[in-house]
C-alpha positions in Angstrom: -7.8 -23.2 98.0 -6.2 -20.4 96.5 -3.4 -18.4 97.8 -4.6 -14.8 98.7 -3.1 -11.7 96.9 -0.3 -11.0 99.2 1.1 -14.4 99.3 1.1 -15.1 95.8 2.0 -11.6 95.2 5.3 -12.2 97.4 5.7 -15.3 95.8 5.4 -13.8 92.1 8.4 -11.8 93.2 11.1 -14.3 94.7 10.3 -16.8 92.0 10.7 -13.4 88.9 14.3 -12.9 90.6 15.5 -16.7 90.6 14.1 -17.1 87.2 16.4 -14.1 86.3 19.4 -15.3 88.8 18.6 -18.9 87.1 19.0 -18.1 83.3 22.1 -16.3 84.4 23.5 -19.4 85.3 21.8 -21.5 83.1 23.3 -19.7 79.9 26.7 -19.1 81.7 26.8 -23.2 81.3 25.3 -23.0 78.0 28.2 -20.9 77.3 31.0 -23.4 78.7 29.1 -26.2 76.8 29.4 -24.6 74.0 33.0 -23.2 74.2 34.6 -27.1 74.9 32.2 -29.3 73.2 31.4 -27.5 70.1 33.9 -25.3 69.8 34.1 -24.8 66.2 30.8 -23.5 66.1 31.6 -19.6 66.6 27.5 -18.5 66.0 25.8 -20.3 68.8 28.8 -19.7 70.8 27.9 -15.9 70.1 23.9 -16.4 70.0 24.4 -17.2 73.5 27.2 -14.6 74.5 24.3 -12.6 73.2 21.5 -13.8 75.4 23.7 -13.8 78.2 24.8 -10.1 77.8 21.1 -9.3 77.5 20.0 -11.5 80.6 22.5 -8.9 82.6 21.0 -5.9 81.1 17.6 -7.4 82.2 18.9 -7.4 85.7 20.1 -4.2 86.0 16.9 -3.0 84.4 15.0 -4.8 87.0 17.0 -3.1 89.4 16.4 0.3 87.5 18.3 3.8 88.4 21.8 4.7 88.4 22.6 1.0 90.5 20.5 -0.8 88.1 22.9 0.8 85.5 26.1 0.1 87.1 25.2 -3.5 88.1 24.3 -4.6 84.4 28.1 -2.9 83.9 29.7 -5.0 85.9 27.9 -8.0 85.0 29.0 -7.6 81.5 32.2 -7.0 83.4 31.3 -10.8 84.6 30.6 -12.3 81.5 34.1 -11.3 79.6 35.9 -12.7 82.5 34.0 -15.9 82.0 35.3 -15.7 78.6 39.1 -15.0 79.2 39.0 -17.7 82.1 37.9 -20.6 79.2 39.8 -19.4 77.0 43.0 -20.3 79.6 41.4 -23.3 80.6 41.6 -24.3 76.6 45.3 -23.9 76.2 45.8 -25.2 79.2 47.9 -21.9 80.3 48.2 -21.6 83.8 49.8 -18.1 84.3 47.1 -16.9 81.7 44.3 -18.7 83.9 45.7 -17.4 87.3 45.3 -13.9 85.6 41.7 -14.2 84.2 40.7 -15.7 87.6 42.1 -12.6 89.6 40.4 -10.2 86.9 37.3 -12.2 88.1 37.8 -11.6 91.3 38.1 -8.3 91.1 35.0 -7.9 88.9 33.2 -9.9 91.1 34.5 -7.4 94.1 32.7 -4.4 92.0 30.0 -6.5 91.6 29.5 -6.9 95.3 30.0 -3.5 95.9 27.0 -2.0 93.9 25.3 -5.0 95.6 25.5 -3.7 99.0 24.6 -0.6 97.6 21.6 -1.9 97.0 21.2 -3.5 100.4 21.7 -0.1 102.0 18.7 1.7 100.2 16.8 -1.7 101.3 18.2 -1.9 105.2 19.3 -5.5 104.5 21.9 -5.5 107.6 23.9 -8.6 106.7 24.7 -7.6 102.6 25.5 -3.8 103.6 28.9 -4.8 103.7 30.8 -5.1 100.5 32.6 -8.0 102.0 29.7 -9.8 103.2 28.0 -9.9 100.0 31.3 -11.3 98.5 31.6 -13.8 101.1 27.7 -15.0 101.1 27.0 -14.6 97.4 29.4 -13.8 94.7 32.5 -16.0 95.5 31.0 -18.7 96.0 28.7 -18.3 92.4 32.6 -17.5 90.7 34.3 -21.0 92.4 31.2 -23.0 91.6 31.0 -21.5 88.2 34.8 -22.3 87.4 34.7 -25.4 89.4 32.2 -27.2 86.3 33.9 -25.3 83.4 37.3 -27.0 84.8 35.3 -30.6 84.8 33.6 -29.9 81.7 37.0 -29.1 80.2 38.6 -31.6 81.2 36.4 -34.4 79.5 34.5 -35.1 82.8 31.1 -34.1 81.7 28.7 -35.8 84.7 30.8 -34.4 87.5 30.4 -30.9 85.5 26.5 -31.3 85.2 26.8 -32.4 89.2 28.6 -29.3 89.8 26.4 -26.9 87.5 23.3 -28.5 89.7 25.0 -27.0 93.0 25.9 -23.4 91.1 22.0 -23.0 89.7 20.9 -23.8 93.7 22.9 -21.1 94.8 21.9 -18.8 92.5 18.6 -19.5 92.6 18.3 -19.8 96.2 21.1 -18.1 97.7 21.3 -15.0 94.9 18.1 -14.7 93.8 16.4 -14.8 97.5 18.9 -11.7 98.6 17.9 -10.1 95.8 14.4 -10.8 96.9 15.0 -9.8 100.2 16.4 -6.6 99.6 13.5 -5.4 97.9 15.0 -4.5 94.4 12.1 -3.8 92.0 10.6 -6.9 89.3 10.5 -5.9 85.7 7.0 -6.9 83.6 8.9 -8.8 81.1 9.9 -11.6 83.9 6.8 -11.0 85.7 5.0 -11.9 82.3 7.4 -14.8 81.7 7.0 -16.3 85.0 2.9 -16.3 84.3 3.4 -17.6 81.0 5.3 -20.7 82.5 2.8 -21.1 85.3 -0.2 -21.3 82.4 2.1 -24.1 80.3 2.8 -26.0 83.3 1.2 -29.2 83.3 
């Protein structure tokens, strides 16, 4: 039996914003891959800075308005730090690292505040709070993300795909189901993407 309307309407919606919380993650790895493994090769290293810098664009744009504007700042903000943290991690410079990784932080503090934003237009109680959203969502999403990037630099490539396994189920899940929950609009080109996947799947 089919769903009705409402229920796969709702459903459309949580699964558009982990598809969207996914690729973020997905190309973040993509990115770390890429950086370590194949370093030499600078054009796919920026082919997927590229994508990446577009996936956060496509978030804010989901989000639309002046806090869909200011969240796709601040996760450009996001994907730079990613940058200057594996670029420490290469050289093995641990004053240089411990500075990338408080620049992060602090992005990922901005980050949380236009989040809770957010969660105040939508009267989400438990992410109104700057704090709370740090605590709950972004923190952990920055340790797990530099937790496989330090594995995956270090030679130790199945504990890194073990750890990027974790960080895409808390996106996904954890991210992409408060975004869900608070309501944020669903742009038509993930809406479209998601139906295109559905009609492929086997």
């Amino acid at each position: 039996m089919n769903p009705s309307p409402a229920i796969e309407a709702e459903h459309s919606s949580a699964s558009s914003w982990q598809l969207m919380w996914a690729r973020h993650t997905s190309l973040t790895f993509a990115l770390v891959s890429e950086f370590f493994h194949e370093r030499g090769n600078a054009a796919v290293t920026d082919a997927i800075i590229d994508a990446l810098l577009l996936n956060q664009d496509d978030i804010g744009n989901a989000v639309g308005g002046v806090l869909g504007k200011e969240l796709s700042t601040r996760l450009r903000d996001y994907v730079t730090g990613v940058g200057a943290v594996l670029r420490a991690m290469t050289f093995n410079d641990s004053a240089a690292l411990e500075s990338a990784e408080l620049a992060w932080d602090r992005t990922g503090i901005d980050i949380s505040q236009t989040i809770a934003k957010m969660a105040q237009r939508g009267l989400v109680d438990d992410l109104r709070r700057q704090n709370s959203v740090f605590v709950l969502l972004i923190r952990p999403h920055l340790n797990k993300t530099a937790e496989y990037a330090a594995a995956y630099c270090a030679g130790e490539y199945a504990q890194a795909i073990a750890l990027y396994a974790h960080a895409l189920e808390h996106a996904v899940s954890v991210i992409g189901g408060a975004f869900e929950r608070i309501g944020a609009p669903i742009s038509d080109k993930y809406r479209q993407m998601l139906h295109d996947l559905r009609a492929n799947r086997p």
